[in-house]
C-alpha positions as CSV (number, residue, x, y, z in Angstrom):
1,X,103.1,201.8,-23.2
2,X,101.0,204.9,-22.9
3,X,100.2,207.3,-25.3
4,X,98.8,210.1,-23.1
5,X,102.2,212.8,-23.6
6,X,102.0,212.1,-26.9
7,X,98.5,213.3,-27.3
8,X,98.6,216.2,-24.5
9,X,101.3,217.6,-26.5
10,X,99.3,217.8,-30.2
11,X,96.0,219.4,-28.1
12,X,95.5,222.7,-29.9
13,X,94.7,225.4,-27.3
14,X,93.4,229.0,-27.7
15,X,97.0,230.4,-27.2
16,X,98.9,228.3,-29.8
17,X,95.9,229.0,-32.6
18,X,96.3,232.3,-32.1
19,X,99.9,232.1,-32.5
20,X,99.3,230.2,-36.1
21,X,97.2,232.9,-37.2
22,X,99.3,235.6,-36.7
23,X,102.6,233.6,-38.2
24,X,99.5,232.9,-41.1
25,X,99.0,236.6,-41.5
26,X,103.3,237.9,-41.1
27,X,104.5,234.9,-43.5
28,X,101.5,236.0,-46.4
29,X,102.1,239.4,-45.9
30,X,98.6,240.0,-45.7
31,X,96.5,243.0,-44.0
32,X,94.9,242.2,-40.5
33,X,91.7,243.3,-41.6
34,X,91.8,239.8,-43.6
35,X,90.9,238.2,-39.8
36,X,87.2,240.1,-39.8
37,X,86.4,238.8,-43.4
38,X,83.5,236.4,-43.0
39,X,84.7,233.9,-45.3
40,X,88.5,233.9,-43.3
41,X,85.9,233.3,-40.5
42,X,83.5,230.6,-41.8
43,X,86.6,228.4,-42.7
44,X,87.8,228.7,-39.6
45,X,84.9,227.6,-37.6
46,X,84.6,224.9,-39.9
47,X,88.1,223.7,-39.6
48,X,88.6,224.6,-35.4
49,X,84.7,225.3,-33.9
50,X,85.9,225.0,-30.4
51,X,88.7,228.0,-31.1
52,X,87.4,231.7,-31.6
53,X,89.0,234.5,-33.9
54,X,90.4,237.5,-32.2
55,X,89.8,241.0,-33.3
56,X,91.8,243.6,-35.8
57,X,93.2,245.1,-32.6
58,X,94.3,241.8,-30.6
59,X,95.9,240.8,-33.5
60,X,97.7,244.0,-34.4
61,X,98.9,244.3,-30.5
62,X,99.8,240.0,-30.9
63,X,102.1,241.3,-34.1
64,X,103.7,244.2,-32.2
65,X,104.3,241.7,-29.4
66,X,105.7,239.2,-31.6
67,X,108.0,241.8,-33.5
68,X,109.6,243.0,-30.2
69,X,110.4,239.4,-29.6
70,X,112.1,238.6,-33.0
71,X,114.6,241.7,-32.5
72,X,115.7,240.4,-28.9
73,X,116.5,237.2,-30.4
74,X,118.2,238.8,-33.3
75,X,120.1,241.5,-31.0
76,X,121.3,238.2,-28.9
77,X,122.7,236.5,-32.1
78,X,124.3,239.5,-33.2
79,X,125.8,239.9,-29.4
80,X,127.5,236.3,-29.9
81,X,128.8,237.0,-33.4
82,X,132.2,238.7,-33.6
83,X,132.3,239.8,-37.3
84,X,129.6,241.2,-39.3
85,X,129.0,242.5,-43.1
86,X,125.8,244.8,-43.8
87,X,123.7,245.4,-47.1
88,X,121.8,248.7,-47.7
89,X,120.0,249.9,-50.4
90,X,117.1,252.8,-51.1
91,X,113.7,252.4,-53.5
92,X,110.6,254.3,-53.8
93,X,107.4,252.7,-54.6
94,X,104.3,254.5,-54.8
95,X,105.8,258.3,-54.2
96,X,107.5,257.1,-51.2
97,X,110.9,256.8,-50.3
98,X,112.5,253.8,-48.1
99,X,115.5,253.1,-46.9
100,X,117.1,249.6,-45.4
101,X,119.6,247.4,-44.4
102,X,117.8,244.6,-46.0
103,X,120.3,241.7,-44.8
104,X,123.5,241.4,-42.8
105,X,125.6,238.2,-42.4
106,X,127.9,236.4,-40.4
107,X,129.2,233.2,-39.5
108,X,127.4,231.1,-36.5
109,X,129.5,228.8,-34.2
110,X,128.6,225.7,-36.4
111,X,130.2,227.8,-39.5
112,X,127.2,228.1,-41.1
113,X,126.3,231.5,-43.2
114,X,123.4,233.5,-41.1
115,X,121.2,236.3,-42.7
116,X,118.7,238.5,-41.4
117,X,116.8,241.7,-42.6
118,X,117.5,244.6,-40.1
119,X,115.4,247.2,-40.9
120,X,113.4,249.0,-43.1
121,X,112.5,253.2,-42.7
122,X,110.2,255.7,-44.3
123,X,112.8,258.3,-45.8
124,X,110.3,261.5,-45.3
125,X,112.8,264.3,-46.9
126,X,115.0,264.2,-50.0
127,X,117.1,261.2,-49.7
128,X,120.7,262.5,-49.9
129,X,124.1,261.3,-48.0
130,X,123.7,263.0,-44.9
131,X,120.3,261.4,-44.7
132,X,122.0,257.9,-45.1
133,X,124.1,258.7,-43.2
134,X,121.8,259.3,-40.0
135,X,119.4,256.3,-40.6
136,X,122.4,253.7,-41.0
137,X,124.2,254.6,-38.3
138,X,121.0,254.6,-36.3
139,X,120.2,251.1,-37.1
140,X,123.9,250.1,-36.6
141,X,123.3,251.7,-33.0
142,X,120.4,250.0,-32.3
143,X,121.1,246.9,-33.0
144,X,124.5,247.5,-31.6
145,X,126.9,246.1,-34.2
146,X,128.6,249.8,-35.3
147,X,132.2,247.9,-34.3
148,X,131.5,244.4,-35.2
149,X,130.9,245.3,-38.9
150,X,133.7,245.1,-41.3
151,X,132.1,246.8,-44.4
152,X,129.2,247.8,-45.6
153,X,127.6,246.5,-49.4
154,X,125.6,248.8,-51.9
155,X,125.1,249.5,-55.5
156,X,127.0,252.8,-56.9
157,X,123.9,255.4,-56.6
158,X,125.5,258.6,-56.1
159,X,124.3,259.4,-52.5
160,X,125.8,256.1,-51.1
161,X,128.7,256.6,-52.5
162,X,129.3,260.1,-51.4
163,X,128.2,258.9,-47.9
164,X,130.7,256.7,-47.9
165,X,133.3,259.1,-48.9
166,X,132.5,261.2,-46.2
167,X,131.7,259.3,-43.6
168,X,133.1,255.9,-44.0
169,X,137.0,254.4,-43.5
170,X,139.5,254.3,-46.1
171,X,139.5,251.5,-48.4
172,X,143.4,251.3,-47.8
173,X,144.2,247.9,-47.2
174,X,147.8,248.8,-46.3
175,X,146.4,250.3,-43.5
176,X,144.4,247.6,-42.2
177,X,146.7,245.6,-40.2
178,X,150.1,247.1,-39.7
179,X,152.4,244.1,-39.4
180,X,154.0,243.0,-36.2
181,X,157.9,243.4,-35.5
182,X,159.6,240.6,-33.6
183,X,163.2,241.6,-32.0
184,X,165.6,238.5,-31.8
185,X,166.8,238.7,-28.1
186,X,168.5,235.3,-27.7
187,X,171.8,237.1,-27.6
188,X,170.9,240.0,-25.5
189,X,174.1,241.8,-24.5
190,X,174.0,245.4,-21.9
191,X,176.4,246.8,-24.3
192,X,174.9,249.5,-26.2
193,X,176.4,248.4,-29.8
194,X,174.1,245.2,-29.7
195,X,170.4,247.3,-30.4
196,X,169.7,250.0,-32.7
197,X,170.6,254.1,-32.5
198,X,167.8,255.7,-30.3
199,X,166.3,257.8,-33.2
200,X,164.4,261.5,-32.2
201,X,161.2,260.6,-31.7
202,X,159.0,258.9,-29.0
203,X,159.1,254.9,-29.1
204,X,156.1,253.2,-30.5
205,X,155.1,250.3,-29.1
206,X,156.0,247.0,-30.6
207,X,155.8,243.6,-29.7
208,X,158.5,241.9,-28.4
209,X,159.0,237.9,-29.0
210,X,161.4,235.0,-28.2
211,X,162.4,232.4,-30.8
212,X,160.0,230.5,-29.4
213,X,157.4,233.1,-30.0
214,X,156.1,233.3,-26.8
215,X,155.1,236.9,-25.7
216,X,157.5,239.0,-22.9
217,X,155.4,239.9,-20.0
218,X,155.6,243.4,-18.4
219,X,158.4,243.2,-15.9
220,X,160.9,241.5,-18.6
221,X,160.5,244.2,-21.0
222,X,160.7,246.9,-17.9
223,X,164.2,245.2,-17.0
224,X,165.4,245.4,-20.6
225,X,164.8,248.8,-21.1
226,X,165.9,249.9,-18.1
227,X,169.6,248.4,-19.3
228,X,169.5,249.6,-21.9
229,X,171.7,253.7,-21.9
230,X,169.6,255.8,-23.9
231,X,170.5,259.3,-25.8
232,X,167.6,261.0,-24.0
233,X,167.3,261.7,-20.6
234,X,164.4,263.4,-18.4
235,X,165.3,266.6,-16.2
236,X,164.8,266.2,-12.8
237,X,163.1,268.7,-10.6
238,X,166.8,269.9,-9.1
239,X,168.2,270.7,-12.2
240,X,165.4,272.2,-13.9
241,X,164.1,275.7,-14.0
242,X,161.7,277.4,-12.4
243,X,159.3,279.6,-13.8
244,X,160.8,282.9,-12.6
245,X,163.7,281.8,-14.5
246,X,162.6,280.5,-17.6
247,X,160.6,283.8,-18.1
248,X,163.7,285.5,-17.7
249,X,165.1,283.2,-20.4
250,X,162.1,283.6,-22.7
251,X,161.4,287.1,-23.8
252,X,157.3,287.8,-24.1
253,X,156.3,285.6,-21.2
254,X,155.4,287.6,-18.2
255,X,155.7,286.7,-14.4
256,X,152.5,285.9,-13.0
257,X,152.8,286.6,-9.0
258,X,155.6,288.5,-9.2
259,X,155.6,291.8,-10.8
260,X,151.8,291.6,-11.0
261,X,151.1,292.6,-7.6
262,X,147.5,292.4,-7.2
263,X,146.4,292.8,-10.7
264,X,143.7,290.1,-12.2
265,X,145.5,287.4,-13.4
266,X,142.4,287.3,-16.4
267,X,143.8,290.6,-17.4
268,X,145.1,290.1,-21.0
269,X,144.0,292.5,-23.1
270,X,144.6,296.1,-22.7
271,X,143.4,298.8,-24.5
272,X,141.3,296.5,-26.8
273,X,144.7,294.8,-28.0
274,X,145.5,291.2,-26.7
275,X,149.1,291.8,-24.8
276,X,151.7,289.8,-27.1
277,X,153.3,288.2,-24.3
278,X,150.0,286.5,-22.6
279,X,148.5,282.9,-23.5
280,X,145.3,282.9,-25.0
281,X,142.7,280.7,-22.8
282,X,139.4,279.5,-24.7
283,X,136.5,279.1,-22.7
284,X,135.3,275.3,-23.1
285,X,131.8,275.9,-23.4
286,X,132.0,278.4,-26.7
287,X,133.8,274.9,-28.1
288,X,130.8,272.5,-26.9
289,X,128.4,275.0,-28.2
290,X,129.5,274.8,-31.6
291,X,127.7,273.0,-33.6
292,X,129.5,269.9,-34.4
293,X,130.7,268.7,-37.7
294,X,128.9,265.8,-39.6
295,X,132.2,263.8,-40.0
296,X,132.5,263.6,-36.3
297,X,128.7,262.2,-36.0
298,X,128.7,259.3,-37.9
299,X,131.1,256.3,-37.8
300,X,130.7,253.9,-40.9
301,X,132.7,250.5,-41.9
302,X,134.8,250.2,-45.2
303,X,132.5,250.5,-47.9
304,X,132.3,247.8,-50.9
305,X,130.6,248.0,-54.1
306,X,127.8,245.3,-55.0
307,X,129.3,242.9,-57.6
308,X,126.5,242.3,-59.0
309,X,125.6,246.1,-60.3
310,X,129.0,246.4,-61.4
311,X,129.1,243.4,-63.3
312,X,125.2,244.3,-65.0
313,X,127.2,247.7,-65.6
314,X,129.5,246.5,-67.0
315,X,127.2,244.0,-69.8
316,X,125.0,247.4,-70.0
317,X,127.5,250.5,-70.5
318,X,131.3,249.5,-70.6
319,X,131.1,246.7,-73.4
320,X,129.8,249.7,-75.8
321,X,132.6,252.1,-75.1
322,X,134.8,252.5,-77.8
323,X,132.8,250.1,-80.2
324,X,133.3,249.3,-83.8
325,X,130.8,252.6,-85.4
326,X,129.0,249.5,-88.2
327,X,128.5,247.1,-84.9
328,X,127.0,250.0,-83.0
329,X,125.2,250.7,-85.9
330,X,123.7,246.7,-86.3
331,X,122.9,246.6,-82.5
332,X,121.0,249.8,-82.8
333,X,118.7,248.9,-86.0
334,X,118.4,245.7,-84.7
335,X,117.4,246.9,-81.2
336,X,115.1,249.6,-82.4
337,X,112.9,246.5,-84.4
338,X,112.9,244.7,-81.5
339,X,111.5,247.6,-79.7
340,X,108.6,248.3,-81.8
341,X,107.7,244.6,-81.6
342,X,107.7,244.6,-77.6
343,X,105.9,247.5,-77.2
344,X,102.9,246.6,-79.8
345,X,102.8,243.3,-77.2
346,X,102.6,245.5,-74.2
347,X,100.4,248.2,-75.2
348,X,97.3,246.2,-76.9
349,X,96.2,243.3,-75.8
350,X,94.7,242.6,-79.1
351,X,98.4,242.4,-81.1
352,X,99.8,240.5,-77.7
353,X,97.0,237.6,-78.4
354,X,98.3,237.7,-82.0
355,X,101.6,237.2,-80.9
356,X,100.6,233.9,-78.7
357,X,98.4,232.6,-81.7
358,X,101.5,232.8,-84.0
359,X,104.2,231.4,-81.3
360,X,102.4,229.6,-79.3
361,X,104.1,232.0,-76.5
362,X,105.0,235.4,-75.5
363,X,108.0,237.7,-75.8
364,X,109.6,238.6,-72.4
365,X,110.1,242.3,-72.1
366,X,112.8,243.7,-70.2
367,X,114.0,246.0,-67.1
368,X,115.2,249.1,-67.9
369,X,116.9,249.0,-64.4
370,X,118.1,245.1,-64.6
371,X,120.3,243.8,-67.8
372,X,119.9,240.2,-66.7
373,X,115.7,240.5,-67.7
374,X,117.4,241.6,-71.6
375,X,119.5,239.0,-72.1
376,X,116.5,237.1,-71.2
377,X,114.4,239.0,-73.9
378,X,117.0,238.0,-76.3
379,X,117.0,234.6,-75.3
380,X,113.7,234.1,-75.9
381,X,113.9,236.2,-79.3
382,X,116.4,233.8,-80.8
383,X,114.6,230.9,-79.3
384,X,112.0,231.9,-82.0
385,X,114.4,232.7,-84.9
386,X,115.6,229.1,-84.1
387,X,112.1,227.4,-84.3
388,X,109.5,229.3,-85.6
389,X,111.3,231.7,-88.2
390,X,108.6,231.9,-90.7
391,X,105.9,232.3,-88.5
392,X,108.3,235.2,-86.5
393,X,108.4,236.7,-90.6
394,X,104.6,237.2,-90.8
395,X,103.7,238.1,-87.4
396,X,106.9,241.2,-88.6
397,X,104.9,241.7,-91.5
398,X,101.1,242.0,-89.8
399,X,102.7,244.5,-87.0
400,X,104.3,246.2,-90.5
401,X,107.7,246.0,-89.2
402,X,111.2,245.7,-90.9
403,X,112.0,241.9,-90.4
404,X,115.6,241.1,-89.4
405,X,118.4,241.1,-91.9
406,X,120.8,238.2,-91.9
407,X,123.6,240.1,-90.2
408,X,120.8,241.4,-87.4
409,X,119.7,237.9,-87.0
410,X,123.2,236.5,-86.5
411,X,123.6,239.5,-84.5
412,X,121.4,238.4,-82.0
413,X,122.4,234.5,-81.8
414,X,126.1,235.7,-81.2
415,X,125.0,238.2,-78.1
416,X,123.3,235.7,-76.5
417,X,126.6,233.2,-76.9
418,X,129.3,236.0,-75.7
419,X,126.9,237.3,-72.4
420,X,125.9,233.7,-71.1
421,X,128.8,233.9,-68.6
422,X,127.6,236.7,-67.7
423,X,124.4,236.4,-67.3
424,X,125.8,233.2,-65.2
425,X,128.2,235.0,-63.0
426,X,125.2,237.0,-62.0
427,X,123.1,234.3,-61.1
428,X,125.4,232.9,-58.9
429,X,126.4,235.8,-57.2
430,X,123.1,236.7,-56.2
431,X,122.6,234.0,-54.2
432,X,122.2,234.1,-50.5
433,X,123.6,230.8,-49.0
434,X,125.4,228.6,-51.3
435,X,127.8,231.4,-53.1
436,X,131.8,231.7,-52.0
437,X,132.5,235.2,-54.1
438,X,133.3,238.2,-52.3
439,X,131.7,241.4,-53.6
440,X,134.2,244.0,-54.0
């Protein structure tokens, strides 16, 4: 028994370091200039002296490298997959605008549930649909998936939405698949009484089936049809007319050849009024020179709605419409206490050490832009009220705020009770693998 592959294959060369270091630097998001600090380069030499640290710019061009790699093996996944669904979204962070189709799935050959992050582009200008527009179909383009995708996910900002609208396919699901028409021809009979009156309009085409369900090939359908007498029948090129005589027929169409003589057959207009009975030609290249419309540019898939943001609209807007005027009136006294307490904690450090001393722990403050971090806040608020309710009384009365009346109090045990499914619902659909709940 040797051991000597065994070994071989665990030697750690210059290549493969230098591979670990740049997977160390993508996977911790961290700047390259981190591989020139001298303490990033004292542990290394400690750790690995035989291997040597590259430069800022080897690393940068071993990232660029790397990155053009990852997006051929992603295009070649996408290229085996046959059905596809996109997210997109838009943020800005730190006066700048992005935009990106932060993950797209589909299902691999094993049936498992694949994600990965497209792409992710500086929006320089104002960031309305047509903008969208452009950059989403780029990225479907590049990554060539524009007909595998079957819709599109994002929240309900306006500019998706009107994107969408313009340049997306109709939600009509009665449109989707138009259903197939089978045509019993067991007992097919030449007579004509035996299939439907030819109606005044050209056949569509349908698909023709036995009883066994088994599809006619070419020449079988041929042969029927050719039995079959129709009600229409095409002129020959004996009986028809030719053009001399069907502008003798038609009043306003001219002879061209015979009573022109030599004149330009381009002659049309005389006098600087177009002749009634000529056919107006347009040039082809005034067309193409046109500048084309923006609903002929771009090609999107059926758009769908996040769940999730409708649902966190739904627990932040929708439950308040039509409310009782005294419940609306409790939910705003008893928010506007809770306010004043959460923003002594954030705005001086001193009253948010007060807070800890007195609870032994911290109120959570919530997202203006995500409902599930309130419920949270109220969690936490009648996790207090259910534990430490007269210590939550005199930390009210140092901050000199209005303590909670009974009704406010039950108020807020009662919220957290009805919006727990909710809050639930929302959990589980924002979950990337293990979640069977379409968003619509």
């Amino acid at each position: 028994m040797s051991f000597q592959g065994y070994l071989r294959s665990r030697v750690l060369t210059q290549s493969l370091f230098d591979q670990y270091i740049v997977e160390y630097l993508c996977k911790g998001c961290l700047p390259v200039y981190h591989t020139e600090r001298r303490e990033f380069r004292k542990f290394v030499s400690r750790l690995c002296p035989t291997m040597k640290v590259g430069t800022r710019k080897y690393y940068r061009k071993k990232i660029a490298d790397g990155f053009l790699q990852q997006k051929a093996h992603l295009k070649k996944k996408l290229a085996d997959a046959l059905w596809m669904c996109s997210t997109a979204d838009a943020w800005s962070c730190r006066r700048k605008s992005f935009i990106g189709v932060t993950i797209i799935h589909w299902i691999s050959p094993d049936l498992s549930r694949q994600s990965a992050c497209l792409a992710v582009r500086r929006v320089v200008c104002t960031c309305n649909y047509e903008i969208i527009g452009k950059l989403l179909e780029a990225i479907n383009e590049e990554f060539e998936i524009t007909t595998k995708l079957t819709c599109t996910i994002t929240d309900n900002g306006n500019n998706f939405i009107k994107s969408f609208k313009v340049f997306g396919t109709k939600n009509d699901e009665s449109q989707e698949r138009a259903p197939i028409q089978s045509v019993d021809l067991s007992n097919y009979q030449t007579d004509n009484s035996h299939f439907p009156q030819a109606k005044p309009r050209s056949m569509s085409s349908q698909v023709f089936r036995h009883q066994t369900n088994n599809y006619l090939n070419e020449e079988s359908i041929t042969d029927i049809l050719s039995d079959i007498k129709s009600e229409f029948h095409e002129s020959s090129e004996e009986d028809g007319l030719d053009d001399a005589e069907y502008a003798d027929l038609v009043p306003g169409i001219r002879k061209i050849g015979a009573d022109n003589g030599t004149k330009d057959k381009k002659q049309f207009v005389q006098d600087g009024k177009p002749d009634e009975g000529a056919v107006n030609f347009l040039p082809l290249t005034d067309i193409l020179k046109k500048k084309a419309s923006s609903r002929t540019i771009y090609c999107f898939p059926k758009h769908r709605r996040c769940a999730c943001h409708l649902l966190s609209l739904v627990a932040k807007k929708d439950i308040f419409v039509g409310l009782d005027a005294s419940l609306k009136n409790l939910m705003d006294s008893t928010e506007k206490k809770l306010l004043a307490l959460w923003s002594k904690q954030n705005r001086s450090s001193k009253a948010a050490d007060a807070i800890y001393a007195s609870l032994d722990g911290l109120f959570v403050i919530n997202n203006k832009t995500r409902w599930n971090s309130y419920f949270d806040a109220l969690v936490r608020v009648r996790h207090f009220l259910n534990t430490k309710k007269a210590d939550l009384k005199k930390l009210f009365t140092h901050f000199k705020i209005d303590y909670f009346r009974p009704a406010e109090e039950e108020f807020i045990k009662e919220y957290v009770k009805v919006m727990r499914p909710i809050s639930e619902a929302l959990i589980v659909l924002q979950a990337d693998i293990k979640v069977n709940v379409e968003c619509r």
